[in-house]
C-alpha positions as CSV (number, residue, x, y, z in Angstrom):
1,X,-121.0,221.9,99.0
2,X,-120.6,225.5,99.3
3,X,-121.3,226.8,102.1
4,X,-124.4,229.8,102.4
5,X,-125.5,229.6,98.4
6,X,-128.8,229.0,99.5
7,X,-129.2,232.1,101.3
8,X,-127.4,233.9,98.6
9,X,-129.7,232.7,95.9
10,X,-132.7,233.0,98.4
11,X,-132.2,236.6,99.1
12,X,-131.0,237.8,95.8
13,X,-133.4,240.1,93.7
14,X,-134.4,240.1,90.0
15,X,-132.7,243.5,88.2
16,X,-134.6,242.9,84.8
17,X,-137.1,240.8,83.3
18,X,-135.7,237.5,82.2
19,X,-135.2,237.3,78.0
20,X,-135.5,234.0,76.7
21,X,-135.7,231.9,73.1
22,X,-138.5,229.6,72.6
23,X,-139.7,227.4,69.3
24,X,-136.4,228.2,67.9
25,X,-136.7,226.9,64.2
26,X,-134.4,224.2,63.1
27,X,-134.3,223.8,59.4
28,X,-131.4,223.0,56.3
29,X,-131.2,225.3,53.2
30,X,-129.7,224.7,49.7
31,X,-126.3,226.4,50.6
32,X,-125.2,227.5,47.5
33,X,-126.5,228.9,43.9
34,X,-125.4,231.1,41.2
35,X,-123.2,233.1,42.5
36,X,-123.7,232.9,46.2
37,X,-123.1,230.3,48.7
38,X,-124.0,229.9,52.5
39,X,-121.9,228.3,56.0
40,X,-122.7,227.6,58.8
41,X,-126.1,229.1,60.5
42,X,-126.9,230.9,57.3
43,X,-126.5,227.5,55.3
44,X,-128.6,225.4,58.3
45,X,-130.0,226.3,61.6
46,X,-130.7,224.4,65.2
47,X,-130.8,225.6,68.6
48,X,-128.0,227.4,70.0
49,X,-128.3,224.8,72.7
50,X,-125.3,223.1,72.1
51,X,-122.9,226.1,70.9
52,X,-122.0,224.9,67.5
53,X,-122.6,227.5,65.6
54,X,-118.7,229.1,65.0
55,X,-117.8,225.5,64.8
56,X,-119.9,224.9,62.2
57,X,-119.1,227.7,60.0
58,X,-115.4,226.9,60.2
59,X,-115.8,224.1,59.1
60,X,-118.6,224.7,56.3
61,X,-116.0,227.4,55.1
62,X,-113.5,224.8,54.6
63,X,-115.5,222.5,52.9
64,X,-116.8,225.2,50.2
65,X,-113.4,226.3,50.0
66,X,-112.2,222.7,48.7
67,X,-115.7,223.0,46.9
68,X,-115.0,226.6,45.0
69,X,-111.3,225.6,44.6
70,X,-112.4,222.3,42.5
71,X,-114.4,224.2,40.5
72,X,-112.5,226.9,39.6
73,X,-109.7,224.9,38.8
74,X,-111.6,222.8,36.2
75,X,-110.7,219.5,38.1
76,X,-115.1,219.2,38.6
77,X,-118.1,221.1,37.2
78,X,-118.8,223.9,39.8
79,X,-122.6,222.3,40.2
80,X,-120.8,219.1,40.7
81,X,-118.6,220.3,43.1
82,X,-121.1,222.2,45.0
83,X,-123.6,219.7,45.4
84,X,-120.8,217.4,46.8
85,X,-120.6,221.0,49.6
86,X,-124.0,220.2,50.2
87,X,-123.8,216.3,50.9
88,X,-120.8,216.5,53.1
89,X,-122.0,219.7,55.2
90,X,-125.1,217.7,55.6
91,X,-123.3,214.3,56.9
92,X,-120.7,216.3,58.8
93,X,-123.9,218.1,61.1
94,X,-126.3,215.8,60.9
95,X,-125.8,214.1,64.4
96,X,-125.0,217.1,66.0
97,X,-128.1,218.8,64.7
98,X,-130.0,215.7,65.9
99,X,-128.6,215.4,69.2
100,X,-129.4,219.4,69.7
101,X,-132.6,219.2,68.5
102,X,-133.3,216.7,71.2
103,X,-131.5,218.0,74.0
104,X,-133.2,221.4,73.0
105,X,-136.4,219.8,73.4
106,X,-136.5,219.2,76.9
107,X,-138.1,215.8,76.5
108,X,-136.2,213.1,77.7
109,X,-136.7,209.5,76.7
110,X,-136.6,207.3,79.4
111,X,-133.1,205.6,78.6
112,X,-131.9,208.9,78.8
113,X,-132.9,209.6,82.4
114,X,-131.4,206.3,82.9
115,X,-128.4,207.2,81.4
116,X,-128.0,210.9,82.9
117,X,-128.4,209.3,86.4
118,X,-125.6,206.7,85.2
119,X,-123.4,209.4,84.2
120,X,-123.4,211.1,87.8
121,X,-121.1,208.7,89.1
122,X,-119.2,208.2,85.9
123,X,-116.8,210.9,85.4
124,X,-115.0,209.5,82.2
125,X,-118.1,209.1,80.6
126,X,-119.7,212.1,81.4
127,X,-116.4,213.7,80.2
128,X,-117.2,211.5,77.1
129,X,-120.8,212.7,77.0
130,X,-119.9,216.3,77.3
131,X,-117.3,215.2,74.4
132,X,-120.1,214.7,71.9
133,X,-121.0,218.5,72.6
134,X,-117.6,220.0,72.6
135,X,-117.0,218.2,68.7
136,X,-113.9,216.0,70.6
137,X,-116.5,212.3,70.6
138,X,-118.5,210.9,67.6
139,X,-121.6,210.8,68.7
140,X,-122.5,207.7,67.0
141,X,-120.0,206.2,68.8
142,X,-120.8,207.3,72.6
143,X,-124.7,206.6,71.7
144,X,-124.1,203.0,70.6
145,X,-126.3,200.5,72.3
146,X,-123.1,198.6,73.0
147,X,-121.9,202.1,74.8
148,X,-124.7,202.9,76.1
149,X,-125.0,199.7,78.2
150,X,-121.8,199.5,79.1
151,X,-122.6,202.7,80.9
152,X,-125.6,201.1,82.5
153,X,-124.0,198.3,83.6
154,X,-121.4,199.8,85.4
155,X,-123.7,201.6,87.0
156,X,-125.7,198.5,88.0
157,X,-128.7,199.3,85.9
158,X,-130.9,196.4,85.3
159,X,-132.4,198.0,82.0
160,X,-129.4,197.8,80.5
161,X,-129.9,194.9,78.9
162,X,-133.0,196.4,77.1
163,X,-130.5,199.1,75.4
164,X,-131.5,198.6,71.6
């Protein structure tokens, strides 16, 4: 598609050595305690894979904001309050930090493949797909079975039907 890449790639020439990340640890920590509390990659950590991480503390800021505020104001116990940070940080990431954890991986399940191939020529749903990274698609809902083999389907895959 364009025109002399090959030979561009071919004959370029390595300036440095390359840098890379490997066994990045994914993990969850209490995010809060006397006096302190913790967003986003401080608070939990997965692969920068997927390019969450501002995302994430955004919105971990805002929940302990809502979090501080309702226990500053008396209207819950601070503990209370804090705990409920914890729960609904947890929920919010959860299948993002699934997701990433997998994609990071590099090992891909053979419904997957099936479903990549599918995707290439499926541009709304590999719009969708690249949806669930962006934050703009639940990824619950584009990893459905129902979703998934409607995506199949279309694409005349006979496994789809085994979708569970």
């Amino acid at each position: 598609m364009i025109p002399g890449l090959t030979d561009l790639v071919h004959s370029g020439r390595q300036a440095e050595r390359f840098l890379g990340t490997a066994d990045v640890a994914n993990f969850f920590r209490q995010p809060y305690g006397p006096g302190w509390a913790l967003v986003g990659d401080a608070g939990y950590h997965k692969d920068p894979h997927t390019a969450q991480g501002i995302t994430d503390a955004f919105r971990d800021a805002e929940l302990l904001t809502q979090a501080i505020d309702e226990g500053f104001s008396g209207r819950r116990p601070p503990e209370e309050a804090l705990a409920d940070y914890e729960q609904r940080r947890n929920a919010a990431v959860w299948p993002m930090y699934e997701l990433t954890c997998r994609l990071a991986s590099l090992e891909v399940s053979p419904t997957e493949w099936q479903l990549f191939s599918a995707l290439r020529e499926n541009q709304v749903d590999t719009d969708r797909f690249f949806g669930t990274i962006a934050g703009t698609v639940p990824i619950p809902d584009f990893f459905a079975p129902e979703n998934l083999r409607r995506i199949l389907q279309a694409a005349g895959n006979p496994a789809a039907t085994r979708v569970a």
